[in-house]
PASEBA-1860 file (N, C-alpha, C; in nm, 3 decimals):
! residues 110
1> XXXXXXXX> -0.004/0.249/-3.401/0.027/0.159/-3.291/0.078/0.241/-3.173 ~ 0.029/0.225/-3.058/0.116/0.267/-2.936/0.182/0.183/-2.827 ~ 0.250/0.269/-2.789/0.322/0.188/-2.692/0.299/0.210/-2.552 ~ 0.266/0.098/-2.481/0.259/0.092/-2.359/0.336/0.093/-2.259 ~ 0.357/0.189/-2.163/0.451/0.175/-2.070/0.438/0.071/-1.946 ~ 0.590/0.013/-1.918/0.567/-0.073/-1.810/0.539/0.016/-1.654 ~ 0.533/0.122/-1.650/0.552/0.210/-1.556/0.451/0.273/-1.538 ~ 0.343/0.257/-1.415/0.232/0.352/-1.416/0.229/0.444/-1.281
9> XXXXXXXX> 0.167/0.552/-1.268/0.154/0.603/-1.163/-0.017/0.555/-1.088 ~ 0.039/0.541/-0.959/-0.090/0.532/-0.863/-0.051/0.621/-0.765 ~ -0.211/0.679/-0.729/-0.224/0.723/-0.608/-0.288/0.666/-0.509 ~ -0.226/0.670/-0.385/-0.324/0.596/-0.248/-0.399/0.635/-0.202 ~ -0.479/0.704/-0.258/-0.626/0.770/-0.273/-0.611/0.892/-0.104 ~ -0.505/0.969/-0.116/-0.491/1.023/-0.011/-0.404/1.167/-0.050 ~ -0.420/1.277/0.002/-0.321/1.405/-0.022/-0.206/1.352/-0.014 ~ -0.129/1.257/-0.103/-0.008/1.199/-0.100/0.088/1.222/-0.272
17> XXXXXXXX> 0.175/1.259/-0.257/0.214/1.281/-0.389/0.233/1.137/-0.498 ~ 0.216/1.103/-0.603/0.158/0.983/-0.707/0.315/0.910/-0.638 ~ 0.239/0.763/-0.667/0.391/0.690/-0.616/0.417/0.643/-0.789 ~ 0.527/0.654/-0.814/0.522/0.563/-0.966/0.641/0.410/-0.952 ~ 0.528/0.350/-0.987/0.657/0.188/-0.967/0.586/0.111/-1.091 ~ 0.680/-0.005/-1.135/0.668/-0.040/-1.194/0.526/-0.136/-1.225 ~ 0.482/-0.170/-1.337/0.330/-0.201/-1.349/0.268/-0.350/-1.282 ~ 0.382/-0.452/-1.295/0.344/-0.553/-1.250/0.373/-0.540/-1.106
25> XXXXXXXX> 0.462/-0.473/-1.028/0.472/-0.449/-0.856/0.279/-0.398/-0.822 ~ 0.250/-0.303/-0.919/0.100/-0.250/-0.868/0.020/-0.335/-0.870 ~ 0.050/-0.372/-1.017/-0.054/-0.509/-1.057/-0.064/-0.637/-0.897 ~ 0.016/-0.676/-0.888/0.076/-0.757/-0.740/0.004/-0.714/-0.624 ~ 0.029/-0.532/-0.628/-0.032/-0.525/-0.511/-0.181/-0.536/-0.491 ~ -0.201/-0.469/-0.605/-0.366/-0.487/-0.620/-0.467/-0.607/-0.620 ~ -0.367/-0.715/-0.656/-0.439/-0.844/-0.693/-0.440/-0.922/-0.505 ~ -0.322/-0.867/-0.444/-0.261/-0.898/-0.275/-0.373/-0.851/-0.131
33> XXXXXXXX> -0.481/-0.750/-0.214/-0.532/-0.688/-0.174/-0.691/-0.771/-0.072 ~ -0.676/-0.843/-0.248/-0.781/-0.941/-0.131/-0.771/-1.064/-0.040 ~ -0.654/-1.088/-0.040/-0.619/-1.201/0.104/-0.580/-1.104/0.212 ~ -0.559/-0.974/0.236/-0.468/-0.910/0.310/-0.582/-0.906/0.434 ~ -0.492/-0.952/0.538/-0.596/-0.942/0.697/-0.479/-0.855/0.752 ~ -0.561/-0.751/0.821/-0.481/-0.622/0.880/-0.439/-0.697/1.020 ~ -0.480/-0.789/1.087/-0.467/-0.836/1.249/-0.320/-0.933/1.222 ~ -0.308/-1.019/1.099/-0.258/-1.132/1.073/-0.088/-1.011/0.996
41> XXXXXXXX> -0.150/-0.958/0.886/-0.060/-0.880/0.811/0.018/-0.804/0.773 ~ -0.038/-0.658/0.851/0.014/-0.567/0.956/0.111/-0.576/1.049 ~ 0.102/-0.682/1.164/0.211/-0.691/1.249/0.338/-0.778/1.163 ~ 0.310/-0.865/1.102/0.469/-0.898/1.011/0.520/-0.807/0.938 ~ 0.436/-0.732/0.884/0.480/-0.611/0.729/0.607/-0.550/0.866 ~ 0.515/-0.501/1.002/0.593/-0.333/1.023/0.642/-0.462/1.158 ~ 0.664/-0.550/1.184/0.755/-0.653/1.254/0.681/-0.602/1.428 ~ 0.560/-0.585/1.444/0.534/-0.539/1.587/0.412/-0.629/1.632
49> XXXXXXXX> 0.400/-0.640/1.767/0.295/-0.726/1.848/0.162/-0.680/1.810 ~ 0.170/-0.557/1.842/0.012/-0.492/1.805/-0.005/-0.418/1.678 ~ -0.065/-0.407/1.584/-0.032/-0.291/1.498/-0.142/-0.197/1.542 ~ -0.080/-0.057/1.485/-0.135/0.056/1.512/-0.246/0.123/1.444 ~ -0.358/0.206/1.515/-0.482/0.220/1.468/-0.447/0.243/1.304 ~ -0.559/0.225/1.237/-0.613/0.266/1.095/-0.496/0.414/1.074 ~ -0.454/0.413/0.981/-0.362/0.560/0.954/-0.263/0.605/0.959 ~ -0.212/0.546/1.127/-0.077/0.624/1.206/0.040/0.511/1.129
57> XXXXXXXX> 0.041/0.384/1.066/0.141/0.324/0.975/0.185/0.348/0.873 ~ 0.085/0.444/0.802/0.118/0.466/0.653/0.237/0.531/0.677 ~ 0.263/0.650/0.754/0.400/0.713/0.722/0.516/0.641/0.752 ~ 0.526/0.519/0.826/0.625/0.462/0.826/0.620/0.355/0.724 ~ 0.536/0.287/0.632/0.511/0.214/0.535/0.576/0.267/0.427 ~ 0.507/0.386/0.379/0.592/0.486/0.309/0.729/0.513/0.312 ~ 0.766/0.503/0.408/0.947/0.552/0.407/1.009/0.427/0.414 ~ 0.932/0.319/0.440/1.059/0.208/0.432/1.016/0.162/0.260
65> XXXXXXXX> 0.859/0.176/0.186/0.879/0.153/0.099/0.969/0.228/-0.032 ~ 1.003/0.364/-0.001/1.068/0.455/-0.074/1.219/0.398/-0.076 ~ 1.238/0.372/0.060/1.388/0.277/0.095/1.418/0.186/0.005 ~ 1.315/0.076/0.023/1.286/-0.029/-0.057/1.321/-0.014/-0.235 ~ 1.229/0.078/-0.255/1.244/0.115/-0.383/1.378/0.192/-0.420 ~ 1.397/0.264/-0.392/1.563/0.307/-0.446/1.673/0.190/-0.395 ~ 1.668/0.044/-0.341/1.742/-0.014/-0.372/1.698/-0.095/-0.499 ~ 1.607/-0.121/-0.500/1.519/-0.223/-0.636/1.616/-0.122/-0.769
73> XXXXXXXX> 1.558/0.010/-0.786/1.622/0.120/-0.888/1.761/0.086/-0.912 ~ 1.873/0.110/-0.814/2.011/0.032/-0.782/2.023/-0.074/-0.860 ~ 1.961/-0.145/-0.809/1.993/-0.310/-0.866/2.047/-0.394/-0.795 ~ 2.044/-0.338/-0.681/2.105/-0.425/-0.533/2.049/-0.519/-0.520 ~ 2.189/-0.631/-0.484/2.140/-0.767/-0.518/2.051/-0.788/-0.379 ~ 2.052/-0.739/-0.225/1.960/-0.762/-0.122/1.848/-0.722/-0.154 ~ 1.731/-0.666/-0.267/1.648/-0.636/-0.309/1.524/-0.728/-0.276 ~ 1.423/-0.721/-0.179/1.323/-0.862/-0.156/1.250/-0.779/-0.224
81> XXXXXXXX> 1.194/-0.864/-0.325/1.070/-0.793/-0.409/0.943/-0.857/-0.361 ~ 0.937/-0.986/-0.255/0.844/-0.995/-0.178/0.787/-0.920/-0.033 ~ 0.916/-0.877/-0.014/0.847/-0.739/0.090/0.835/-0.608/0.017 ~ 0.846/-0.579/-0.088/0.799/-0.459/-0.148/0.677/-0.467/-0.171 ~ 0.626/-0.568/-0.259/0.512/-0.605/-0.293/0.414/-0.557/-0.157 ~ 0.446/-0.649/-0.015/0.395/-0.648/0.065/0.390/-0.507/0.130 ~ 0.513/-0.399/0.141/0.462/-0.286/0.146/0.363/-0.235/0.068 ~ 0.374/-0.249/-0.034/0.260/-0.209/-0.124/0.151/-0.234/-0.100
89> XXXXXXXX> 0.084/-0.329/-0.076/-0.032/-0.433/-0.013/-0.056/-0.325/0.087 ~ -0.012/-0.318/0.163/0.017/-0.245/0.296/-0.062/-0.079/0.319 ~ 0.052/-0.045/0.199/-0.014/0.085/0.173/-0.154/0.093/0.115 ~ -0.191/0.020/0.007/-0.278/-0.009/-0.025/-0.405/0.041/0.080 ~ -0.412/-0.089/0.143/-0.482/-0.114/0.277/-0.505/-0.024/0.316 ~ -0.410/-0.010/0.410/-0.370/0.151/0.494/-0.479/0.264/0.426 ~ -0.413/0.311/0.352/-0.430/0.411/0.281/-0.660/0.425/0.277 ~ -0.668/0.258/0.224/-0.822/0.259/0.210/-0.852/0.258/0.365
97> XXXXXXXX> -0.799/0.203/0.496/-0.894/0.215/0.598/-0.878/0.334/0.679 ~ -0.751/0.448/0.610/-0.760/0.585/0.677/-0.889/0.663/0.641 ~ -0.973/0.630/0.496/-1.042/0.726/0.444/-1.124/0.712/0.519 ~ -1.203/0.895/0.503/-1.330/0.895/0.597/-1.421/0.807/0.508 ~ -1.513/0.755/0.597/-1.632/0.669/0.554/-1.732/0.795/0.585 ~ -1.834/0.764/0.449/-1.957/0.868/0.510/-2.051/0.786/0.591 ~ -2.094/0.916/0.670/-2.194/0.876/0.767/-2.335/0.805/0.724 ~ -2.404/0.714/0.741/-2.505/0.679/0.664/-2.626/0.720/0.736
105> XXXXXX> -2.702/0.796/0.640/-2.841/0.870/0.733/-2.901/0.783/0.800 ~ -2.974/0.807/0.918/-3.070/0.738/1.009/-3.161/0.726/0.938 ~ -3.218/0.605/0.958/-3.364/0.549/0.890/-3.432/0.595/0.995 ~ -3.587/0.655/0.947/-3.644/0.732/1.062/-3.777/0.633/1.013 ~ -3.869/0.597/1.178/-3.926/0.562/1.162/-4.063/0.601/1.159 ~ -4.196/0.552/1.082/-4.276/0.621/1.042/-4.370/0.639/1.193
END
């Protein structure tokens, strides 16, 4: 028999070191992933009028979610585990619309 940990590591598919949180926060985010509208979602997550191109958020997503997370660890009772989640979501996102997209060859015509 083995045992399963509640604790998994993900990466945000980026030269970023593994984030490890707990399984159902990932689970959450991952499942958050498909209602998430970057125009609508984005400006509440990081609280601003416009949000900023594809990329330049993650590093501040990141540091408030690290924030986030070492109070959750604590046990601090101000702990919103609905804006963690939503950082997460966030990063998520983020993280997928920084990657390069490949270029798709020209269809050449005959």
């Amino acid at each position: 028999m083995t045992m399963m940990s509640n604790v998994i590591a993900f990466q945000p598919r980026m030269a970023r070191p593994h984030l490890r949180r707990p399984r159902l926060l990932v689970q959450a985010a991952r499942a958050g992933l498909a209602g998430w509208n970057r125009r609508r979602d984005l400006r509440r997550v990081l609280k601003c009028d416009i949000p900023p191109p594809a990329g330049l958020a993650l590093a501040r997503l990141l540091a408030e979610e690290e924030q986030l997370d070492l109070v959750r660890r604590e046990g601090v009772a101000g702990y919103d585990m609905h804006r963690h989640i939503m950082l997460l979501i966030a990063i998520l996102a983020e993280t997928a619309a920084a990657m390069p997209r490949p270029v798709p060859n020209p269809v050449t015509c005959p």
